[in-house]
N, C-alpha and C positions, 0 to 999 in steps of 0.2 A: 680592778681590785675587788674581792668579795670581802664576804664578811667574814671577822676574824672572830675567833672562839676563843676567849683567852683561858676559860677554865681556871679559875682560883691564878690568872698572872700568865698559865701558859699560852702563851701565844700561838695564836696556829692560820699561817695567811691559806684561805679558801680561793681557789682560783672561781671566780665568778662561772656560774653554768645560764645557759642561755634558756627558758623554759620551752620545750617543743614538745607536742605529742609525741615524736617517737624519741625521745630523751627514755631510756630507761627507769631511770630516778626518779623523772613525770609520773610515767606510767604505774611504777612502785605506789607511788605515793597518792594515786586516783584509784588504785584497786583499795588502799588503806581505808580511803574514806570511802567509799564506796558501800565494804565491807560494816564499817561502824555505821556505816546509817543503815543498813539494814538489819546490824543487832540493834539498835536503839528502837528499830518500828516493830523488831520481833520480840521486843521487852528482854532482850536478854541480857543485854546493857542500858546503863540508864545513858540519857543525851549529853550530858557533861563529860561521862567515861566516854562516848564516844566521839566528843570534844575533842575530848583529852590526850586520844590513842592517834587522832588528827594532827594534833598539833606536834605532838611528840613524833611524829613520823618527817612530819616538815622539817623539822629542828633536826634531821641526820640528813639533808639534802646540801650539797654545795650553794642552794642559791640560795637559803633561807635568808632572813631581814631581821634587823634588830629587833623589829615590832613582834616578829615571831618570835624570839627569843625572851623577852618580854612576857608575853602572853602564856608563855609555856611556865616563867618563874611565875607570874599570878596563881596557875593552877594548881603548883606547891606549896605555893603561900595561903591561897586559902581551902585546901582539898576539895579542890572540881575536879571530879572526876578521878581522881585521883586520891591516894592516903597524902594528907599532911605531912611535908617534909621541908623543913625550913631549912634546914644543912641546903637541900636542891634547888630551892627558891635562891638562895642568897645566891651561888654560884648563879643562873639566868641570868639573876640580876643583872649581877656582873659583865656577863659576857651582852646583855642588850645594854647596857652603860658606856662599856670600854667601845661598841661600833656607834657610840653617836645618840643612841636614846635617851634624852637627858632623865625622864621621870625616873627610869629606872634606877636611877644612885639615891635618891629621894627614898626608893621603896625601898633600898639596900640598907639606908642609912637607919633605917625605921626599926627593922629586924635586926640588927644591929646589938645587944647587949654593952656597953662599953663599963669598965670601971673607973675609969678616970672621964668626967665629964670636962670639956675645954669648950670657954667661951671666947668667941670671935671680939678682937680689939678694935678693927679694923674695917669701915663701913665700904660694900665694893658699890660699884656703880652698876646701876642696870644695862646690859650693852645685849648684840644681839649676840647669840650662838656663834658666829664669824667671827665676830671680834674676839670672844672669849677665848674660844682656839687659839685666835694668834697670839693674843697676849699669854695665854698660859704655859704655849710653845715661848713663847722669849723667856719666860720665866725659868722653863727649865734648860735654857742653854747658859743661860746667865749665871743661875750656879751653875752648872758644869764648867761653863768659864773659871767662876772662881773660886770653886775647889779643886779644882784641877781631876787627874784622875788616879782611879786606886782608894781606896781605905787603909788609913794606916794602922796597921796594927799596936799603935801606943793608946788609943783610944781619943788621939788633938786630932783636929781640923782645923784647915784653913779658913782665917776671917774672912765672912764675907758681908758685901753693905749693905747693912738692912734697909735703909732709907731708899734702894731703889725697889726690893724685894715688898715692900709695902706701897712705894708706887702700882708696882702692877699689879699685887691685890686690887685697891682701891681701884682703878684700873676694868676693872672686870672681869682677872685673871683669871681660865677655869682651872681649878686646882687638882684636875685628872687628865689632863693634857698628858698623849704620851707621841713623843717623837716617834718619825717613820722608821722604818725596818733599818734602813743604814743607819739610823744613828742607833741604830739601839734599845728601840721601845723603851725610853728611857722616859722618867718621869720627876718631878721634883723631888715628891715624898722619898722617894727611891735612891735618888742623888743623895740627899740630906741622910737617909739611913747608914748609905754604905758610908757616908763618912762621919758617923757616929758623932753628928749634931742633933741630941736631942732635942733642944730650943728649939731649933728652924723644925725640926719634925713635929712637935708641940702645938708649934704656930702654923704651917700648913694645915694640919689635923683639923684645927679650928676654924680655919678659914672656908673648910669642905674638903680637903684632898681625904679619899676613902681609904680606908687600910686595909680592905680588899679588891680594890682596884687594878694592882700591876703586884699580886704578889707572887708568881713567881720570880720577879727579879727583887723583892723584898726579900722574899727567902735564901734568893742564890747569893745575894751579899753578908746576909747573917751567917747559911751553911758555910762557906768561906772561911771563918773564924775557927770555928771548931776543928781544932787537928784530927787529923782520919790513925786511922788503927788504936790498937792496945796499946795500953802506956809500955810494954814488953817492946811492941813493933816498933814504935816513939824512940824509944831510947836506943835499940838495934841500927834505927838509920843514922841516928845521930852520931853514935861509937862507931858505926863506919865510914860516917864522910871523914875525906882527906883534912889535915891540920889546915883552921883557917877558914871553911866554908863555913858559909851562913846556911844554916838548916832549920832553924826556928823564929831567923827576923829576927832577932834581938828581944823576941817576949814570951815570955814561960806558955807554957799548955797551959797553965792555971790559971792567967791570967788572960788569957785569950778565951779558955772557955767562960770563965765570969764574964766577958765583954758581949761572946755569940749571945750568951743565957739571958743576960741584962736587956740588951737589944729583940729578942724576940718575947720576953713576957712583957716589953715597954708596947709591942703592936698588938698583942692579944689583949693587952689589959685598956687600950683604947678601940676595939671592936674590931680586929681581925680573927676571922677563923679559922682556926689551927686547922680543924679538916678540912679543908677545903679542896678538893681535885684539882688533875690535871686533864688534860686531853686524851691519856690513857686510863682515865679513869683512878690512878692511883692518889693517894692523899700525900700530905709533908714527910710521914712516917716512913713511906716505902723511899722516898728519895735521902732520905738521912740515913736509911739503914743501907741502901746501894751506897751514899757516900761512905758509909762504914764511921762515924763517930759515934763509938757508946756514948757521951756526954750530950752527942744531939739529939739523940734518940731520948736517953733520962728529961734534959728538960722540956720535949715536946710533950712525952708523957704527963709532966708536973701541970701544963698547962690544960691537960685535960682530953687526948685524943685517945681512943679506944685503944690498947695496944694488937687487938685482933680486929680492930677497922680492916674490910676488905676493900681490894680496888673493883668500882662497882662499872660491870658490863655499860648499865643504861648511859653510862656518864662517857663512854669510848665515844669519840668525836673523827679519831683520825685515820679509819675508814681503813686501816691495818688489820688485817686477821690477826695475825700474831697477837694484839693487843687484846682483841676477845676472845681469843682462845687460853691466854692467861688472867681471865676472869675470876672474879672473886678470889683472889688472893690475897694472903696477911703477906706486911714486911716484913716475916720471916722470910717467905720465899724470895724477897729479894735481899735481903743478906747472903741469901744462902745462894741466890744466882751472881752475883758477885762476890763469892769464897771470902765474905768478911765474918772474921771470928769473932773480934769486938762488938761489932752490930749484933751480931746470934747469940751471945750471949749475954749482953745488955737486956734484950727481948728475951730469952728467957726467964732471967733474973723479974725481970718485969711481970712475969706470970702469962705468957706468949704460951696459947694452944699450940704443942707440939704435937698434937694428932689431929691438928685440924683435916679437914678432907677439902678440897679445890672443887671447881666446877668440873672438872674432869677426873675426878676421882682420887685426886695424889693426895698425898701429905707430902708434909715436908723432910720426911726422909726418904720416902722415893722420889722424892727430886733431887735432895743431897747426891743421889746416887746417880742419876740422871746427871747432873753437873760432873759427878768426876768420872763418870764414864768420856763424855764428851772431853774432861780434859787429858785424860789420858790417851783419847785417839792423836795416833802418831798423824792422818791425814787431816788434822785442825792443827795450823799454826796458832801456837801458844808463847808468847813472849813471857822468859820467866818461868817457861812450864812445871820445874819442880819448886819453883815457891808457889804456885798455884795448887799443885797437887800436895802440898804440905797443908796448905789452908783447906782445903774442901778437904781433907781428913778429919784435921781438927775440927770442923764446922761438925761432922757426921758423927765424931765421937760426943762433942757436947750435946748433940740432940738424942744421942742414946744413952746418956748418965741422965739426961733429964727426963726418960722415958716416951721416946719416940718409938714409934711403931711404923710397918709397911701398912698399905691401903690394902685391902681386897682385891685390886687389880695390879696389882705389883707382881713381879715375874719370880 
């Protein structure tokens, strides 16, 4: 098993690489340093920057180590060799914490901002690292046991006994334990969110469980809540399901998005970071505006996330072309590559650069056109296809009443 990247929650299993001189990825990465130690003796970089471009080459390799990972968020944290960048520190952090380095949630917790401070009730016992694991793994099957599965959309949970949940604090429990791949990378804090038990998330919070720890299953239980399309689309599905279907779960859009919105400024206002990446590089914004909910996208905004945040190249972990090749992009472009109207115009409404230019030269209206060209080819299966080409319409007229323009290399 290698090390995992989770990038702000996302999870990515590395298949472990064996290190060999004729490894390719070896080789890369001894021409790297090689390279920086001879700008470093030719002054043309200083030793830290060439540290720096060391470490950062190590940290794209399959076999890298927590400690590397580690060492790479030190160098953002305190700019060695590098610009100061504590958005990029935090995420390391993370990802040397989630494989096992304990210092590193310490240094997480440090940088950290919270507005709600919570003090621990509850004295744990000093145990070793092994023990913590396990106990922290009981901890979190134990709620899972007892709130069973699902979040319900009335905002109740299931009772669960605190008197054991306090045991295994006291106990040693480590409070970022995250189950293996078949269960789910599933974690307490996480448990307790999706079923909208603030208390128990309160008290985890305090006890040390990090709120950028496992966030992308944080977020995938909060995005959950917030209904997708325009309140037009909302209401379209609704007047056409057959008499009798359940199409809303028995709780308003209005009520469910008070709940998403409640639930996500409740983790940002106890130190989680709204921009926080994925493994593609992309931040929360680009994944709410692919889900298509203008009301996730507004209250991510509220919390503070740039709304022309790009998905940044350096942060691509998963070794995808396709994923650097859609470099520096705003979620606009991913509204607009999943033909959501709602999202495109929420983000514009928001004051979203409609002439932004991409690493390869687009805006977002010659991509618009680029999507419905591709949806229009007869030789691309398209499920739906004329409600697809309704929406990338509509997507391409709203960015041109908002004054979108073609790129310089547009055809």
């Amino acid at each position: 098993m290698g090390i995992r990247v989770v990038d702000s929650g996302f999870a990515d299993e590395a298949a472990a690489v064996v290190p060999s001189p004729s490894n390719p990825m070896n080789i890369a990465l001894l021409k790297t340093g090689v390279l920086c130690v001879l700008l470093a003796v030719t002054g043309f970089v200083s030793a830290a920057e060439g540290d720096f471009r060391v470490l950062f080459a190590r940290n794209q390799e399959k076999d890298r180590t927590a400690e590397d990972q580690f060492k790479l968020a030190e160098c953002y944290a305190n700019g060695d060799g590098v610009a100061k960048n504590l958005t990029k520190a935090k995420l390391w952090y993370a990802n040397a914490g989630a494989n096992g380095y304990v210092p590193a949630w310490k240094r997480l917790g440090a940088l950290t901002v919270k507005k709600v401070q919570l003090k621990p009730t509850v004295q744990a016992k000093q145990v070793s690292p092994e023990v913590a694991q396990a106990k922290g793994l009981e901890l979190v099957r134990f709620l899972r046991q007892s709130y069973g599965r699902g979040g319900r959309l009335d905002g109740t949970h299931a009772k669960v006994d605190m008197k054991e949940v306090v045991r295994l604090v006291q106990e040693g429990a480590y409070m970022n334990a995250v189950t293996p791949q078949k269960e789910l990378y599933e974690s307490a804090l996480g448990i307790a969110l999706e079923q909208n038990d603030l208390k128990m998330c309160d008290f985890l919070l305090a006890h040390g469980a990090d709120p950028n720890g496992n966030w992308r299953n944080y977020m995938k239980n909060i995005r959950m809540y917030f209904p997708h399309g325009t309140e037009a689309e909302r209401k379209a599905v609704r007047d056409s399901a057959p008499r009798g279907a359940v199409v809303d779960m028995g709780v308003s859009d209005k009520k469910r998005i008070a709940m998403a919105s409640k639930k996500l400024k409740f983790l940002v206002d106890r130190g989680a970071d709204p921009m926080m990446r994925c493994t593609t590089g992309r931040t929360m914004l680009h994944w709410f505006a692919i889900s298509g909910s203008p009301e996730a996208i507004s209250a991510l905004i509220k919390c503070g996330v740039p709304v022309d945040q790009p998905n940044d190249p350096d942060e691509v972990s998963t070794g995808k072309k396709e994923d650097r090749d859609e470099a520096r992009r705003t979620a606009l472009y991913a509204a607009i590559e999943y033909r959501n109207v709602g999202a495109t115009q929420e983000l514009i409404r928001n004051k979203a650069n409609v002439n932004y230019v991409d690493a390869q030269g687009v805006t977002p209206l010659d991509y618009a056109y680029e999507v419905q060209k591709s949806t229009l080819d007869p030789k691309i299966f398209f499920p739906a296809r004329e409600d697809q080409v309704r929406r990338i319409t509509a997507v391409i007229e709203l960015l041109q009443k908002a004054g979108a323009k073609r790129g310089k290399k547009s055809p």
